[in-house]
Phi, psi and omega in degrees: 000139178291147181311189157191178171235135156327132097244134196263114165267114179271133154313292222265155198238172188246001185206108180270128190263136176297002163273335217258112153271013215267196178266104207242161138227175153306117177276094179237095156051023186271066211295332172270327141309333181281307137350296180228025133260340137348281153321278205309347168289324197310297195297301183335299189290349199265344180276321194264025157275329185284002134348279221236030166060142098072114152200173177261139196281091218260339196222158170195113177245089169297128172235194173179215029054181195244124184254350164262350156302328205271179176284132164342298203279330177312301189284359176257355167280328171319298192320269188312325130333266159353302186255091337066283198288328193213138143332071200305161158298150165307334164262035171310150192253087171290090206260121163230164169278129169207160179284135171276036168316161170301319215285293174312322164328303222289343190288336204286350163284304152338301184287305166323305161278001153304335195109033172259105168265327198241119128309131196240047160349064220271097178273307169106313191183154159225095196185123186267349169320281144001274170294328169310289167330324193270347193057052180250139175278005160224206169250210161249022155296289167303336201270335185248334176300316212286303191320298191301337150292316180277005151298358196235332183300296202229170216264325177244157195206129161226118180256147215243125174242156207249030218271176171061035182266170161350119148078339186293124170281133164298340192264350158283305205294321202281334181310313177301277123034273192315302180312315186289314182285028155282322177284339163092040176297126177271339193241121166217111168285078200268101172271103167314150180258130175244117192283095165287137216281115182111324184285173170320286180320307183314332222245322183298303155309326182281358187217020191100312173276350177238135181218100191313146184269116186311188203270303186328292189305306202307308193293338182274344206240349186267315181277341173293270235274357176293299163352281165317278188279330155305280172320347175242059138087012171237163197275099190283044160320328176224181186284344163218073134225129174250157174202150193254086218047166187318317244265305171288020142308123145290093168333304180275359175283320193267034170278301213300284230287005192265338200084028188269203195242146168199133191294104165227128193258146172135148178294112161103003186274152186247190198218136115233150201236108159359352239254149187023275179269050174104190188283109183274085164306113191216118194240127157272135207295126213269340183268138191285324166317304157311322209270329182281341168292322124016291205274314229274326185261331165297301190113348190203134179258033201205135181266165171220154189224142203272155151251123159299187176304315188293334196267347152344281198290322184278337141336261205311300196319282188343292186292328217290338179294339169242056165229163202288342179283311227036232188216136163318137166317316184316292203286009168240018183299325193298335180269018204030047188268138169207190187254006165260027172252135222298304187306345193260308184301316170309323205271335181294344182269315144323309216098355177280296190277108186278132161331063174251135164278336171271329194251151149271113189224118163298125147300189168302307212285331171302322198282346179266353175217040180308334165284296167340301198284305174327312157318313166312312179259004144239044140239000000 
C-alpha cells in the first residue's frame, strides 16, 4: 500500500488577516469548543485508518488557522494517535504552523515535546509597516525574537514571508530578504501577496483603497528573490519554497505536489486517497459545529468523492508543475501530454517548458505565468 501523510486543521486563528482566505475563526475564548473538536480529530483519524488500511506514515502537519494556538498535550494526543494508527518511518516528519505572538513564543517548547520537530513560522514582514498593513497582531521585534527561540526549540525551522506589498521596492524587499536568512532559517516561504476573492483586501481593491503590485513589479520582485536566495545556497524546489539542501524540504508539501496520498482531519481539511475504486476525494465539512456533529452521528466528518481519470490527471498537471522535479508523462498521459505532443513542444520552444523525454518540467520562465501554462496544457 502506498505511504501517506496527516493534516490536521485547527481553525482558530487570534486575528483574521485581511488576505486570508482560508478557513478560520476568531479564538475567543472557545475553550470547550476546542475540546471537543479535539475529540472529534481523534475520532475522525481512528475511522480513516479503517479507510485506509495498514500504510506507513511519512508526515504530520498541523496548519489553519493558527495550530500553535491549540494546546500542547491536544497536540501530542493527535501526534500519538496518528503513529498508533499507521506505521510512522524512522524520519518522520512533524510539522506544525505558528505566529511569532509572545503568547505563542511561549508555547514552542511545550509543542517540542509534544513531537513538533519542524516549525513553519509566518513572520510575514520584518517591516513594523508592513505587518500593520497585513493585519498581523505582531511586530518586527516579536518577529525576530520568535525566529531565534524556535530555532534553539526545534531542529528544523521555516519561515513564511510575504512580498509584492503596497509600495514595496525590489532593493527593500532583497534587503529584507537578506536580514531574515541571517538568522538562520534552513526553508523560506517567499509568498506573493495575492487578492483572494472575498477577503478584506478584495473588498479594499474593489473601493480603492488598496493598490497592488502590478504583473511587472511582481515579476521583478519574483526575480529579487530567486536571486537573493539562490546566493545564499537554497534550491528553489516549488514555486514559492526554497530550501537550504534536500534534506530541508517540506516533506509533507511535497506528499501534495507528488501525489502521495494524504489523510485530512480537522473542519474544511481535504483528503486524498488511493483506494479500491480509485483516486479518492475527501472534503470535511468546513463549520466546526457540522464537523463535529458529523463525526459524533456518522463516525466521520468528511463526504467523499471518486476523481475521474482526467480530474486525476489535471490534479497532478497543477501540483505537479510546481516543483523543480515536475510530473511524469506517465501520469498526464490521459490528458494527452507526452513529450512529442504539439502543445508540449510548443510551450518548449517558448522557453516555458525543459526539453525532458520523461517529465513535464516548468523553467524559471514557466513558473512567472505557471496558472496560464497550466491552462494551457489542459485543455
Amino acid at each position: 500500500m502506498p505511504p501517506l501523510g496527516v493534516y490536521v486543521h485547527w481553525p482558530y486563528c487570534a486575528r483574521i488577516c485581511p488576505y486570508c482566505d482560508f478557513n478560520v475563526v476568531r479564538d475567543r475564548g472557545r475553550t470547550a469548543e476546542q475540546a471537543g473538536l479535539a475529540d472529534a480529530i481523534v475520532a475522525d483519524l481512528i475511522a480513516q485508518r479503517a479507510l485506509t488500511g495498514p500504510r506507513a506514515l511519512v508526515s504530520i502537519f498541523f496548519g489553519g488557522g493558527t495550530p500553535s494556538l491549540m494546546d500542547p498535550a491536544q497536540v501530542a494526543r493527535v501526534i500519538d494517535t496518528a503513529k498508533g494508527l499507521w506505521s510512522p518511518v524512522a524520519d518522520l516528519e512533524i510539522s506544525l504552523e505558528a505566529n511569532p505572538t509572545d503568547a505563542e513564543t511561549a508555547r514552542f517548547d511545550a509543542l517540542a515535546a509534544a513531537g513538533v520537530a519542524r516549525l513553519s513560522l509566518g513572520v510575514q514582514a520584518l517591516d513594523d509597516a508592513a505587518l500593520a498593513l497585513l493585519g498581523r497582531n505582531h511586530d518586527a521585534g516579536s518577529a525576530r525574537r520568535a525566529i531565534a527561540t524556535a530555532a534553539r526549540a526545534f531542529p528544523r525551522l521555516s519561515i513564511d514571508l510575504i512580498y509584492a506589498r503596497p509600495g514595496q521596492t525590489p532593493e527593500a524587499w532583497a534587503a529584507e530578504l537578506a536580514e531574515a536568512l541571517t538568522y538562520g532559517p534552513e526553508h523560506v516561504s517567499p509568498y506573493q501577496l495575492t487578492i483572494e476573492a472575498g477577503t478584506a483586501f478584495d473588498r479594499a481593491v474593489e473601493r480603492g483603497r488598496l493598490i497592488v503590485a502590478d504583473e511587472d513589479q511582481a515579476t521583478t520582485l519574483f526575480e529579487t528573490t530567486q536571486a537573493v536566495l539562490e546566493a545564499a545556497g537554497f534550491d528553489a524546489y516549488e514555486v514559492s519554497n526554497h530550501a537550504r539542501g534536500e534534506a530541508a524540504r517540506s516533506r509533507h508539501n511535497l506528499v501534495y505536489w507528488r501525489g502521495v496520498d494524504y489523510v485530512g482531519v480537522g473542519p474544511g481539511a481535504h483528503g486524498r486517497l488511493s483506494l479500491a475504486e480509485g483516486r479518492v476525494a475527501t472534503t470535511a465539512h468546513r463549520k466546526i459545529a457540522d464537523y463535529v456533529t458529523a463525526v459524533a452521528d456518522t463516525g466521520v466528518g468528511f463526504t467523499r468523492e471518486i476523481l475521474s481519470p482526467i480530474e486525476a490527471a489535471e490534479e497532478r498537471l497543477l501540483l505537479g508543475l510546481r516543483i523543480d522535479a515536475g510530473v511524469a508523462f506517465s501520469e498526464v498521459a490521459v490528458l494527452g501530454l507526452s513529450a512529442g505532443a504539439d502543445k508540449v513542444r510548443r510551450h518548449v520552444e517558448l522557453g516555458l517548458l525543459a526539453d525532458d523525454p520523461d517529465r513535464l518540467r516548468a523553467t524559471r520562465a514557466g513558473r512567472l505565468l505557471l496558472d496560464r501554462l497550466t491552462g494551457a496544457l489542459a485543455t
